[in-house]
The first five atom37 places (N, CA, C, CB, O) and aatype in JSON, in Angstrom:
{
  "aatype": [20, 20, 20, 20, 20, 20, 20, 20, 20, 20, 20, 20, 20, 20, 20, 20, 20, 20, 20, 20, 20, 20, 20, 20, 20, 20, 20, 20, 20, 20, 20, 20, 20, 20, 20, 20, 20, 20, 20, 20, 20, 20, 20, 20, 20, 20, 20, 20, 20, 20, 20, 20, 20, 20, 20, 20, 20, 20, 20, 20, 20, 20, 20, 20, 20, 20, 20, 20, 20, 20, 20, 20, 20, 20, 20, 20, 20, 20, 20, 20, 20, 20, 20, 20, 20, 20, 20, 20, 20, 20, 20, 20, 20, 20, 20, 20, 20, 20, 20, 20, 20, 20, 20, 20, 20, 20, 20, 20, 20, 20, 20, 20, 20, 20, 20, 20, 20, 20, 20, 20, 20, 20, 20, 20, 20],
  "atom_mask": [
    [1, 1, 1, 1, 1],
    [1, 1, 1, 1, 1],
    [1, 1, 1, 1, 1],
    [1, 1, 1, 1, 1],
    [1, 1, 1, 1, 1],
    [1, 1, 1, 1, 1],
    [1, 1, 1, 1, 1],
    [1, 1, 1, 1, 1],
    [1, 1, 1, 1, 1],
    [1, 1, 1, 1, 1],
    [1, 1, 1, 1, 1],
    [1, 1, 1, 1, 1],
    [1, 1, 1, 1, 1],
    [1, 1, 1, 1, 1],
    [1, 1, 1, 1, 1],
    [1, 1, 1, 1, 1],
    [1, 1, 1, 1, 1],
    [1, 1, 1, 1, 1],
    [1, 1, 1, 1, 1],
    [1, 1, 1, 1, 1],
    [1, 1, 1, 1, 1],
    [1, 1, 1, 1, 1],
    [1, 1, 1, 1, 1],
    [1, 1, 1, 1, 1],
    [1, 1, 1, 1, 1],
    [1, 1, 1, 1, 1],
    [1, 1, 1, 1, 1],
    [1, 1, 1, 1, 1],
    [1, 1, 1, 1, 1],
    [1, 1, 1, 1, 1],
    [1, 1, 1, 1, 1],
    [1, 1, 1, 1, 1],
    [1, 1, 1, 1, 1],
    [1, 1, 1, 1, 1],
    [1, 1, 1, 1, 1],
    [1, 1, 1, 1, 1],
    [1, 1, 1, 1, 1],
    [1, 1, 1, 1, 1],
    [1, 1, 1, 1, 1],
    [1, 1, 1, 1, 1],
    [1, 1, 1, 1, 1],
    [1, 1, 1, 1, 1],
    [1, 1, 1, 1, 1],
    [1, 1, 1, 1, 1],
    [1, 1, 1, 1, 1],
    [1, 1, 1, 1, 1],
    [1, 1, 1, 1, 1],
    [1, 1, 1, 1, 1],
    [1, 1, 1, 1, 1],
    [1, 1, 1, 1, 1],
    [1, 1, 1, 1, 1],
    [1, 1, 1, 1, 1],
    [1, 1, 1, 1, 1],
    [1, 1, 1, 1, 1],
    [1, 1, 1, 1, 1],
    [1, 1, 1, 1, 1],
    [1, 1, 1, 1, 1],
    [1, 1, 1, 1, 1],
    [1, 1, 1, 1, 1],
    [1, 1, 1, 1, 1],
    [1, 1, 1, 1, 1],
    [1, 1, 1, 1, 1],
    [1, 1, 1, 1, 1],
    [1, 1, 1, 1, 1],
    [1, 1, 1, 1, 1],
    [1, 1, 1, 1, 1],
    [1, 1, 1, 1, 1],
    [1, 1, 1, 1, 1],
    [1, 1, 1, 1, 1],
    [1, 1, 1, 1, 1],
    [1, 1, 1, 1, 1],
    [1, 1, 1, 1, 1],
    [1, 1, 1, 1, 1],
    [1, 1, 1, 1, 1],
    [1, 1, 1, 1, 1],
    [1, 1, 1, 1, 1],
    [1, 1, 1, 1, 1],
    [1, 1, 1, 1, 1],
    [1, 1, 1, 1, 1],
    [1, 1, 1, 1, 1],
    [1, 1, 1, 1, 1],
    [1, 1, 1, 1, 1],
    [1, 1, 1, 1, 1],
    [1, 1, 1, 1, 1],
    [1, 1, 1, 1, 1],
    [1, 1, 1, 1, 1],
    [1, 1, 1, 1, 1],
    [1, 1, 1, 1, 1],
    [1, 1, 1, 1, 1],
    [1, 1, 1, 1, 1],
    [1, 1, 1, 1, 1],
    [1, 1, 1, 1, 1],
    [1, 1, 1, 1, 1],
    [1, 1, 1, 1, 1],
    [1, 1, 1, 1, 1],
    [1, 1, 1, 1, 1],
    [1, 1, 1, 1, 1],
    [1, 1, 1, 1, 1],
    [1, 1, 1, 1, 1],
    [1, 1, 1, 1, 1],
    [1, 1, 1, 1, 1],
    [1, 1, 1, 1, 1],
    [1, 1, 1, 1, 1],
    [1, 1, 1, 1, 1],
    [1, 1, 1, 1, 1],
    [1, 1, 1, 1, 1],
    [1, 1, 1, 1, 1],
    [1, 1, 1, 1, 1],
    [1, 1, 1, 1, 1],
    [1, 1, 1, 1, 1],
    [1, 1, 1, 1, 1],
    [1, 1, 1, 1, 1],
    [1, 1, 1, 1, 1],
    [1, 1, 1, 1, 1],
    [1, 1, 1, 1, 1],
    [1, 1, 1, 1, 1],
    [1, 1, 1, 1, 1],
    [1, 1, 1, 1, 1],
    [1, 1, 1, 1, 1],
    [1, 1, 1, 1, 1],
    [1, 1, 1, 1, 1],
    [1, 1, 1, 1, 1],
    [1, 1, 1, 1, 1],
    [1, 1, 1, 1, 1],
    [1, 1, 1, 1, 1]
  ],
  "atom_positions": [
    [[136.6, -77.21, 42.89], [137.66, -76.47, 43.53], [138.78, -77.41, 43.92], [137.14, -75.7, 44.75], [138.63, -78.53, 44.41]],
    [[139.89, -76.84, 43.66], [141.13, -77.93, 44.37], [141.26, -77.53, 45.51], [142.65, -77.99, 43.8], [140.91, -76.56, 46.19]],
    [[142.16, -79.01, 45.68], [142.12, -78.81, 47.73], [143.3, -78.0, 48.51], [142.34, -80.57, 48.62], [144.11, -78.4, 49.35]],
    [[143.05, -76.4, 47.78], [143.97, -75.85, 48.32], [144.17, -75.48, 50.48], [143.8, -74.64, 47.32], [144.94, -74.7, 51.05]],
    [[143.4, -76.18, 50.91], [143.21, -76.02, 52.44], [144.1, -77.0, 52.68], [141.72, -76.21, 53.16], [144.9, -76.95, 53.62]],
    [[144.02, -77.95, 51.85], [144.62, -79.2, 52.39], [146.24, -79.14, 52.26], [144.01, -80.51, 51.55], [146.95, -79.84, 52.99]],
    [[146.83, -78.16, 51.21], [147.77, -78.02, 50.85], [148.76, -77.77, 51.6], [147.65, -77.47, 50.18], [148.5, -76.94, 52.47]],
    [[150.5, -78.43, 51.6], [151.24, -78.38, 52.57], [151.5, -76.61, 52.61], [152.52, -79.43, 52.34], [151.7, -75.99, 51.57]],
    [[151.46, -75.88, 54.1], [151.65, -74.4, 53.98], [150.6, -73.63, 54.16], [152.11, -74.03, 52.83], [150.68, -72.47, 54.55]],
    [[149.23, -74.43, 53.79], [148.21, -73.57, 54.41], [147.72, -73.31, 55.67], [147.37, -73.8, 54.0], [147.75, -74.05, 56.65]],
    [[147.29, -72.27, 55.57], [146.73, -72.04, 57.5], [145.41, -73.05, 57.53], [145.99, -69.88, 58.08], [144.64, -73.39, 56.64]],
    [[145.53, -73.5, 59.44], [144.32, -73.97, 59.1], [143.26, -72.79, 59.84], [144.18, -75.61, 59.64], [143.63, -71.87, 60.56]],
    [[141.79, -73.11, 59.42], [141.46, -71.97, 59.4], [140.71, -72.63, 60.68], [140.85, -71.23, 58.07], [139.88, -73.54, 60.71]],
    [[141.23, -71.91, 61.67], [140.04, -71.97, 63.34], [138.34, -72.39, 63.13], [139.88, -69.98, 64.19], [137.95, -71.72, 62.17]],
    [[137.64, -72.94, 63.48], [136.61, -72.73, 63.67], [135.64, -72.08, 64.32], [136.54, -73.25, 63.7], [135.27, -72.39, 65.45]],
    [[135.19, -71.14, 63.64], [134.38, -69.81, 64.61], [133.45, -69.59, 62.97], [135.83, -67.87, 65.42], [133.68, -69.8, 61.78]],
    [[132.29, -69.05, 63.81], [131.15, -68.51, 62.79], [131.84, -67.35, 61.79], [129.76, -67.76, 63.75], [131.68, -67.51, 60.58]],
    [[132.69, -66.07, 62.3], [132.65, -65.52, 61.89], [133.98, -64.98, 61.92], [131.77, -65.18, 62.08], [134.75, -65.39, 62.79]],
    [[134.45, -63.96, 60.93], [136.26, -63.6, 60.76], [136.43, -62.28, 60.93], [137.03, -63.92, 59.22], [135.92, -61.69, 59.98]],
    [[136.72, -61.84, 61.4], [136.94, -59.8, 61.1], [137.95, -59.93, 60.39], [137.38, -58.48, 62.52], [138.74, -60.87, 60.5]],
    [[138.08, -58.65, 59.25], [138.92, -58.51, 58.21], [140.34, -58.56, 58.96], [138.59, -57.17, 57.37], [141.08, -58.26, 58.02]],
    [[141.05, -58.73, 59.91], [142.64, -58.2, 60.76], [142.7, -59.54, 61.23], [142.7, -56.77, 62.26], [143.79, -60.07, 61.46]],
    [[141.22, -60.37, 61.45], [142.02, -61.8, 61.58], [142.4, -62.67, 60.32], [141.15, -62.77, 62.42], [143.41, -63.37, 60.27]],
    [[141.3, -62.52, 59.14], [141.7, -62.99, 57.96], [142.97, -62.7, 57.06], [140.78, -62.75, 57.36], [143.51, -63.47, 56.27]],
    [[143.42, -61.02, 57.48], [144.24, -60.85, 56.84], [145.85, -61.32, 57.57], [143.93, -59.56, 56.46], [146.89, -61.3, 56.9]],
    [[145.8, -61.73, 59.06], [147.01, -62.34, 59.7], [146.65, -63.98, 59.07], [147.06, -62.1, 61.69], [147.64, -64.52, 58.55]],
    [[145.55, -64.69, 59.06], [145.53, -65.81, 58.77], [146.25, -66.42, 57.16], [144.19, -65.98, 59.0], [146.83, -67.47, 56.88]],
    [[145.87, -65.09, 56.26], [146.16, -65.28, 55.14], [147.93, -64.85, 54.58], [145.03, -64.57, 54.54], [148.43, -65.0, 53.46]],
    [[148.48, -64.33, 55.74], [149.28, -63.39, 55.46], [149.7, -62.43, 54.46], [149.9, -63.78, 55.61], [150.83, -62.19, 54.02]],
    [[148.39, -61.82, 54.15], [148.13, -60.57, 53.33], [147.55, -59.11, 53.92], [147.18, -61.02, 52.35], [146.68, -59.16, 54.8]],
    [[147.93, -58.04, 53.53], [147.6, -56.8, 54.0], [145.81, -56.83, 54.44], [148.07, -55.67, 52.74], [145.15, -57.72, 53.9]],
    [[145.35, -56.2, 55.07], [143.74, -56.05, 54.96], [143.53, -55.2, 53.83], [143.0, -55.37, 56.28], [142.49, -55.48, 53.23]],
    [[144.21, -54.21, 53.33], [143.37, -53.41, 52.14], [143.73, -54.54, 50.73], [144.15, -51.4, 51.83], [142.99, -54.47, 49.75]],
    [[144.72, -55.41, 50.73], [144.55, -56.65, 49.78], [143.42, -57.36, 49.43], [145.21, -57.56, 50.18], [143.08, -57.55, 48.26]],
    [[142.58, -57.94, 50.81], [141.17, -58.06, 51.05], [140.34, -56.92, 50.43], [140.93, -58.12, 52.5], [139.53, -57.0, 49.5]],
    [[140.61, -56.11, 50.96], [139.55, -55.05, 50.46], [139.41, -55.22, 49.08], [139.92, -53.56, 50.72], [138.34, -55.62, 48.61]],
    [[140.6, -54.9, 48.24], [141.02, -55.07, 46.71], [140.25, -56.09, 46.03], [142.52, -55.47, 46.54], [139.47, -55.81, 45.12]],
    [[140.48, -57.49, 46.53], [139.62, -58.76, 46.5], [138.49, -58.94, 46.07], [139.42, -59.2, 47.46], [138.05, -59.73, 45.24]],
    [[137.9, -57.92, 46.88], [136.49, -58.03, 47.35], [135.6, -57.39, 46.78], [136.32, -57.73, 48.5], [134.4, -57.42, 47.07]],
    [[136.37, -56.48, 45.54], [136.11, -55.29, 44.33], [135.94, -56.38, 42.89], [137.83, -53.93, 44.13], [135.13, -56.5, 41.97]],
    [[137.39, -57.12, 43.39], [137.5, -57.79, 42.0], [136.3, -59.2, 41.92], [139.31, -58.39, 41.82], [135.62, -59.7, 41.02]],
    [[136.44, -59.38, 42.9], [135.86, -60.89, 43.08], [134.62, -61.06, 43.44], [136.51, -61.64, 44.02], [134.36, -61.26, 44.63]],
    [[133.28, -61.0, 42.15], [132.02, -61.36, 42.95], [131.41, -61.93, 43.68], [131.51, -61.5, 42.72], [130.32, -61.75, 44.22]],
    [[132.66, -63.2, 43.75], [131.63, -64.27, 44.67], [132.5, -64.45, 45.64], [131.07, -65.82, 44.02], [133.05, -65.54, 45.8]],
    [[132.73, -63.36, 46.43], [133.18, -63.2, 47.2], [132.41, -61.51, 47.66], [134.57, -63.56, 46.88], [132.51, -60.45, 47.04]],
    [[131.46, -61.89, 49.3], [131.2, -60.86, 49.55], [130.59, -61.09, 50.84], [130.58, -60.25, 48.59], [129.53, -61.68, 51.07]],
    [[131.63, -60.41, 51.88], [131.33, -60.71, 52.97], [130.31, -60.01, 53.69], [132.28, -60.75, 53.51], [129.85, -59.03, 53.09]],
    [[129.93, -60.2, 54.62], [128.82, -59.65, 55.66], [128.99, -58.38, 55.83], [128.81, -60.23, 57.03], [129.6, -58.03, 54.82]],
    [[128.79, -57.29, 56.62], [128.86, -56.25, 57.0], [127.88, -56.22, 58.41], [128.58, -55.41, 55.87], [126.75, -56.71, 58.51]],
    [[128.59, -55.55, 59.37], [128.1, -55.39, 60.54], [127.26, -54.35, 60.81], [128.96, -55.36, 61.28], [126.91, -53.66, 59.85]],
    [[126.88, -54.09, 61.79], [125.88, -52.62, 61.8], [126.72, -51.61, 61.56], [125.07, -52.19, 63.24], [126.12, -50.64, 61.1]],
    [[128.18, -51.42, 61.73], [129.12, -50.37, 62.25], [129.94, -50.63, 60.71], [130.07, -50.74, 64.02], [130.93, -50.0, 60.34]],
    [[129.52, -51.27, 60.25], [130.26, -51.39, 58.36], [131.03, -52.69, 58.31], [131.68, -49.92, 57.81], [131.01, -53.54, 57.42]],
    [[131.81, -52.69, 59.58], [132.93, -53.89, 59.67], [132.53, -55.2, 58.7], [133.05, -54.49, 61.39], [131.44, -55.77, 58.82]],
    [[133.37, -55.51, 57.91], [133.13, -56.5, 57.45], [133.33, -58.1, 58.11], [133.71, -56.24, 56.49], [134.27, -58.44, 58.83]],
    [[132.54, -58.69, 57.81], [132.61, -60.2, 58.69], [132.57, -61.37, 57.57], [131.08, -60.46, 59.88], [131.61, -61.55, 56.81]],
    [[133.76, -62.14, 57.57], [133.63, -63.17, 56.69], [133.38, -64.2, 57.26], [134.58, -63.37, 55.95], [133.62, -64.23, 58.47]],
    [[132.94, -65.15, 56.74], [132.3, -66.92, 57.22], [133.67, -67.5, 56.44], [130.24, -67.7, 56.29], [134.42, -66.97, 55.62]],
    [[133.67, -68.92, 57.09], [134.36, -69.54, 56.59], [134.62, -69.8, 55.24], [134.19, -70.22, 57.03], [135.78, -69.88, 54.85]],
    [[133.28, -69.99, 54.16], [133.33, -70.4, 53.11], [133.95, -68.76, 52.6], [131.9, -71.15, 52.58], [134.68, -69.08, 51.66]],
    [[134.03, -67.5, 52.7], [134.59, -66.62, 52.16], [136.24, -66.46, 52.73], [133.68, -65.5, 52.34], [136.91, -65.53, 52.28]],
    [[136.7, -67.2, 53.5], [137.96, -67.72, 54.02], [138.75, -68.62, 53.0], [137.66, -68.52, 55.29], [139.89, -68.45, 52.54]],
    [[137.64, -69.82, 52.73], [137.86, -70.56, 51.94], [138.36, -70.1, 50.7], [136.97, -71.15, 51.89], [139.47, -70.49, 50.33]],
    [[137.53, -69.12, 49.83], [137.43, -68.57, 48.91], [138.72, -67.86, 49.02], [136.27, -67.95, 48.77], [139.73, -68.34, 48.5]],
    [[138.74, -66.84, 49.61], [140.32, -66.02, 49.74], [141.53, -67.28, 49.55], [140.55, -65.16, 51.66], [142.41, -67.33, 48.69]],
    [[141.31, -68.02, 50.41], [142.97, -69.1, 50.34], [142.97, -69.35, 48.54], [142.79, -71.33, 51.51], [143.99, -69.2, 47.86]],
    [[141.69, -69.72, 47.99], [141.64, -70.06, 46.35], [142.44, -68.62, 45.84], [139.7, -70.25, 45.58], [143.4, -68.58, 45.07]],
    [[141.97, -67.8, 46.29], [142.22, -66.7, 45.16], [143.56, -66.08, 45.4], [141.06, -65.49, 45.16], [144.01, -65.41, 44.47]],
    [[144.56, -66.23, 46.9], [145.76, -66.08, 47.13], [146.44, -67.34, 46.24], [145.99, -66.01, 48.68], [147.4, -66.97, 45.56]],
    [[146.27, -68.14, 46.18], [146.83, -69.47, 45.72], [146.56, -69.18, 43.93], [145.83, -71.05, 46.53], [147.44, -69.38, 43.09]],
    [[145.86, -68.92, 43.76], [145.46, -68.52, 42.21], [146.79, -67.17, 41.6], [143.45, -67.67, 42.28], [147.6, -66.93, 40.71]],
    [[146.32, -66.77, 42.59], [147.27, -64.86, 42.39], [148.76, -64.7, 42.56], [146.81, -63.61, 43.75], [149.48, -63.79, 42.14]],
    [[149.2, -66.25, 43.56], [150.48, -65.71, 43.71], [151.37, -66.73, 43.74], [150.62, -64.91, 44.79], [152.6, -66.68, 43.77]],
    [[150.4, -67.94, 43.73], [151.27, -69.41, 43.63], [151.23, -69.73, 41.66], [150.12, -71.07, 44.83], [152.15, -69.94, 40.88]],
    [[149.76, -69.64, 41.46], [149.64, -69.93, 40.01], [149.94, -69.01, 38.81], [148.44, -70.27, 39.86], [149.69, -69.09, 37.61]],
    [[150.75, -67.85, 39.82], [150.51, -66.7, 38.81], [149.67, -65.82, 38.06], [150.81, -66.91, 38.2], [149.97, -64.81, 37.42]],
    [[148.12, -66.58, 38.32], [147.24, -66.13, 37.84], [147.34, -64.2, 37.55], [146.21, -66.73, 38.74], [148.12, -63.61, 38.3]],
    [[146.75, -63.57, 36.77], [146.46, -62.45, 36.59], [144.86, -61.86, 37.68], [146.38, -62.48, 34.96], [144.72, -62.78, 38.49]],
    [[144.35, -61.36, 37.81], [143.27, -60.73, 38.62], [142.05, -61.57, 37.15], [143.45, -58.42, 38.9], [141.24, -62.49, 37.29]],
    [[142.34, -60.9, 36.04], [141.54, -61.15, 35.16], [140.92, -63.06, 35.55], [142.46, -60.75, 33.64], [139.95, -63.59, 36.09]],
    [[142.2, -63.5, 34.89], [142.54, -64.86, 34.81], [141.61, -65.89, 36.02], [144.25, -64.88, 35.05], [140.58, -66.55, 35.89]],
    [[142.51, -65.66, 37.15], [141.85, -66.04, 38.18], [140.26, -65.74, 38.81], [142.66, -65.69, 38.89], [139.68, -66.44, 39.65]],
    [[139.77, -64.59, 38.2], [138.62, -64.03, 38.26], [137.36, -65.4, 36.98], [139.01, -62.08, 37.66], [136.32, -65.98, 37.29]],
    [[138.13, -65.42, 35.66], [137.78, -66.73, 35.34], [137.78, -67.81, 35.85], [138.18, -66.98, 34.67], [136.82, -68.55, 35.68]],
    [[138.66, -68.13, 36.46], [139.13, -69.55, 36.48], [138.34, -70.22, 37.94], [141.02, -69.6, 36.53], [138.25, -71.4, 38.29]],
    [[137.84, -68.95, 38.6], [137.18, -69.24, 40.26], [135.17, -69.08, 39.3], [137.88, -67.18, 42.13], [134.27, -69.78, 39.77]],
    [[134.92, -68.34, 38.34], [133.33, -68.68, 37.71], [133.66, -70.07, 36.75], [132.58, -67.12, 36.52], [132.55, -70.41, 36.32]],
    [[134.56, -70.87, 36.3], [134.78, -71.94, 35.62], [134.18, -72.82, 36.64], [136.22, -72.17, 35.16], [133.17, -73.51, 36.58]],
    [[135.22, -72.61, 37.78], [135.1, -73.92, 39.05], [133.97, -73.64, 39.61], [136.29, -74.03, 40.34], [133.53, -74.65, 40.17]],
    [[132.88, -72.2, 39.79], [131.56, -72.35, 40.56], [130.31, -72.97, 39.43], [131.12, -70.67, 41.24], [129.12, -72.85, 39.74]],
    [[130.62, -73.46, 38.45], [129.64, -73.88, 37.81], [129.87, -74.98, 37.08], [129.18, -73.03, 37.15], [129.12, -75.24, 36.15]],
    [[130.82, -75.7, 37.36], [130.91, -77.0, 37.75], [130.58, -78.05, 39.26], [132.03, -77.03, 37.46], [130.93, -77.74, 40.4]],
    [[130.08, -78.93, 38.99], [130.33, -79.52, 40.16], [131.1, -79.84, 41.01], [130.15, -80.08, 40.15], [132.14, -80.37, 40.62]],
    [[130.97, -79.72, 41.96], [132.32, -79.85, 43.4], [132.48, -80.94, 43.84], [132.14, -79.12, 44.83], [131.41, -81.47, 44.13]],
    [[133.88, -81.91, 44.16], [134.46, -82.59, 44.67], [134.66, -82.83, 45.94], [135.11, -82.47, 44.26], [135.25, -82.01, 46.66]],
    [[134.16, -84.07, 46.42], [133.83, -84.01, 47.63], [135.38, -84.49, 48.37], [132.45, -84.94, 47.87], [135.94, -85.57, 48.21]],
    [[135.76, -83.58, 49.05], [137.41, -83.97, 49.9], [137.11, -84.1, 51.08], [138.71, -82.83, 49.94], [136.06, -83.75, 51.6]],
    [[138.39, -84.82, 51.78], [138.01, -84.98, 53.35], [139.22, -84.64, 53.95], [137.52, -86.49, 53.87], [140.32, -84.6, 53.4]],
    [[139.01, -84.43, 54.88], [140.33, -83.9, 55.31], [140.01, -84.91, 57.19], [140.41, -81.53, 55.21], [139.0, -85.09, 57.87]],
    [[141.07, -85.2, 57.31], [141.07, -85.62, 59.02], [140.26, -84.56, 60.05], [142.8, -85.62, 59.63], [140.05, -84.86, 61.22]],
    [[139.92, -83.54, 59.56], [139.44, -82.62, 60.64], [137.72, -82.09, 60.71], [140.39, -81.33, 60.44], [137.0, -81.64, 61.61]],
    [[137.55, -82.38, 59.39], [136.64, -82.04, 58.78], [135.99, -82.26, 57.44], [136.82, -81.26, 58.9], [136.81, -82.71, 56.64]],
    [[134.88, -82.12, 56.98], [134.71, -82.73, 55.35], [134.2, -80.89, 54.56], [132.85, -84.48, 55.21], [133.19, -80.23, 54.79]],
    [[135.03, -80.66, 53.9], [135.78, -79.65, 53.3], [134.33, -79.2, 52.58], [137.25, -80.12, 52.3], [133.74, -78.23, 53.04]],
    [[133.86, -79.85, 51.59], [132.99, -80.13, 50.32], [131.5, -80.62, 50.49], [133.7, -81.2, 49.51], [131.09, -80.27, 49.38]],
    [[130.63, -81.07, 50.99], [129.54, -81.51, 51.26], [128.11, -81.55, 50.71], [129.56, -81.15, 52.05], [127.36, -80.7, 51.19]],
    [[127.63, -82.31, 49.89], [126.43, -82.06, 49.9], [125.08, -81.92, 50.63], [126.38, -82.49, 49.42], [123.99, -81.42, 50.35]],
    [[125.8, -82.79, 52.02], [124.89, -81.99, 53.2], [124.95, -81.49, 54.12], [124.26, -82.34, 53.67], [125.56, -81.84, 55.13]],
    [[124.09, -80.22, 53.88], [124.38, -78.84, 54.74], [124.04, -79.39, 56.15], [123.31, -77.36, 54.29], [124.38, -78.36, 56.73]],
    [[123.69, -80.11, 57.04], [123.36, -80.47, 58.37], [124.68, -80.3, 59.17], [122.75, -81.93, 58.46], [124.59, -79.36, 59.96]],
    [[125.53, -80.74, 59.18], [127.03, -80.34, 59.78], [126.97, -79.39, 59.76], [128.25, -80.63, 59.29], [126.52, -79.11, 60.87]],
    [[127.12, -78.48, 59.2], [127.18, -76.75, 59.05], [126.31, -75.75, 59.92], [126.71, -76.34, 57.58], [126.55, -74.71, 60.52]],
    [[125.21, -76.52, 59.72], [123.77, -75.84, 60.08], [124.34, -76.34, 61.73], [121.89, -76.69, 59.21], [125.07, -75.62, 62.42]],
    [[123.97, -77.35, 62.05], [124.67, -77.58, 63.45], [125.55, -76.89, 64.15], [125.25, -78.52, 63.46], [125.33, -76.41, 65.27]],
    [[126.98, -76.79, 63.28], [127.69, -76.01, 64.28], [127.85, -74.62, 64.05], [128.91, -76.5, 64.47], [128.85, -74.02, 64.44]],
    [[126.85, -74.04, 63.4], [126.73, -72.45, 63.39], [125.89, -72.49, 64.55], [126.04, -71.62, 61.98], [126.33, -72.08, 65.62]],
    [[124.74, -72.92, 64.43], [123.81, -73.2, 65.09], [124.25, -73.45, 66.87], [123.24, -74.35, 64.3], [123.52, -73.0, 67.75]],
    [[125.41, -74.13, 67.14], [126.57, -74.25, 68.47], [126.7, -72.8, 68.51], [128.28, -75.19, 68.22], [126.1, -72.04, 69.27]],
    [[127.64, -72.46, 67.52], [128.48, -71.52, 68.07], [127.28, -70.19, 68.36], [129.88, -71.17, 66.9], [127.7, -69.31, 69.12]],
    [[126.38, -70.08, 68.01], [125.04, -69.15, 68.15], [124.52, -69.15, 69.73], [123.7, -69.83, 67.09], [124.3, -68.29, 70.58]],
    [[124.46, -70.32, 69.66], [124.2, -70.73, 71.02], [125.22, -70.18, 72.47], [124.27, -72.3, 70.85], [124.89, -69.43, 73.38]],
    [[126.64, -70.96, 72.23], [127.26, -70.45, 72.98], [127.41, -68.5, 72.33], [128.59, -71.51, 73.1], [127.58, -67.79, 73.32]],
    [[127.39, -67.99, 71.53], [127.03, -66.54, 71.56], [126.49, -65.67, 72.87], [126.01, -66.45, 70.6], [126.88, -64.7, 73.52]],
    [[125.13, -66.81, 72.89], [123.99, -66.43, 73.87], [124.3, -66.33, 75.22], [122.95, -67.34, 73.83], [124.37, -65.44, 76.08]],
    [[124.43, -67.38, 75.14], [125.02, -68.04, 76.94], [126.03, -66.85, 77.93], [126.44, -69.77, 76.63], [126.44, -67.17, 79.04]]
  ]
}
């Protein structure tokens, strides 16, 4: 995947376990039924659902959206196109980037697991 997070113009994306579709879609500055649309076209992309239907995205489906806005409207991509070009990049190997804030790419899940694992915690509390 390229380092479209890192890219000058992108949002950065807060750290929290989880996204409701009205924050992703102000973060992304795209409609929420755009998301919705997305989320038809794009298999690997499929967020949570709450007891009440609401959909809940994680970061890595955050992630995924910034690829597929950046694909759709920076690269021109077609729905088709970009729908390729995001199963090209999941079955290749991933590039490990770093960013000052965080390490983007990882082969180990322990960071992750940790601070879900935080924010679960403070949930509780």
């Amino acid at each position: 995947m390229t380092d479209v997070a890192l890219q000058a113009g992108s949002p950065e994306i807060p750290d929290k376990l989880y996204f409701k579709i009205g924050e992703v879609s102000e973060l992304l500055a795209v409609e929420p039924y755009v998301l919705r649309y997305w989320e038809t076209e794009f298999p690997l992309l499929s967020p949570k659902k709450s007891g009440t239907g609401h959909r809940l995205f994680r970061r890595k489906d955050v992630e995924l959206l910034l690829r597929i806005k950046h694909l759709l409207y920076d690269k021109r991509f077609t729905i088709e196109g970009a729908r390729q070009a995001l199963q090209l990049e999941s079955r290749s190997p991933k590039p490990r980037i770093k960013s000052s804030q965080q390490e983007l790419f990882s082969s180990d899940p322990l960071p992750e697991i940790r601070r879900e694992l935080s924010d679960i915690l403070q949930l509780l509390k």
